[in-house]
N, C-alpha and C positions, 0 to 999 in steps of 0.2 A: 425499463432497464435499471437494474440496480446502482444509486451512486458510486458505488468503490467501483464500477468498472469504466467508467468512464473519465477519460484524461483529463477535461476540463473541471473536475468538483474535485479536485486534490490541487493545493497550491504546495511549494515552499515554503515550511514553516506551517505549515497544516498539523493536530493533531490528531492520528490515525492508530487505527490497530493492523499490524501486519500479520501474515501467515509464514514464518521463514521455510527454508526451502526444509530440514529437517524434520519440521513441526506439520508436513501437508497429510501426512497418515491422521496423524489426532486433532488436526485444525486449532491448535491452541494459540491467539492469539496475543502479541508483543504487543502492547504500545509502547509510541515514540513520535518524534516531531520529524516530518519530511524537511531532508538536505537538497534533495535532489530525485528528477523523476525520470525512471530510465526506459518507460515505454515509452515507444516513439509513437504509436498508432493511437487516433483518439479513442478508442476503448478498446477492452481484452474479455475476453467472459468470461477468465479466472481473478480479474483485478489487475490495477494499473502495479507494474512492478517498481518500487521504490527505493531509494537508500535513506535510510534515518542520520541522525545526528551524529549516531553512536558508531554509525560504519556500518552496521547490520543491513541485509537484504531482505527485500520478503515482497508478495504482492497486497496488494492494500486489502482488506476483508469491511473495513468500518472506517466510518468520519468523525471525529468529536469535534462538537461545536466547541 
């Protein structure tokens, strides 16, 4: 299973690349630091869905160490 789908390997304050919801046609990816994680389910198979720092939404695609 891919890390970005699963709820446990994204904390708060994690940095991540997101997919926003506009952006899911050409998969271009935002980073940003995770605020807040708004899937409830331990994993998603499009990516656990986030909100960043900046207020932005999107589902998580990458993890940066």
């Amino acid at each position: 299973m891919n890390k970005a789908t699963a709820r446990e390997n994204i904390k708060p304050g994690a940095s991540v690349g997101i997919v926003l919801k506009q952006d899911q046609r050409s998969g271009k990816i935002t980073r940003g630091i995770v605020k807040r994680i708004l899937t409830n389910s331990s994993n998603h198979p499009h990516g656990i869905k986030v909100e960043l720092e900046d207020g932005r939404v999107g589902r998580v695609k990458e993890i940066h160490s």
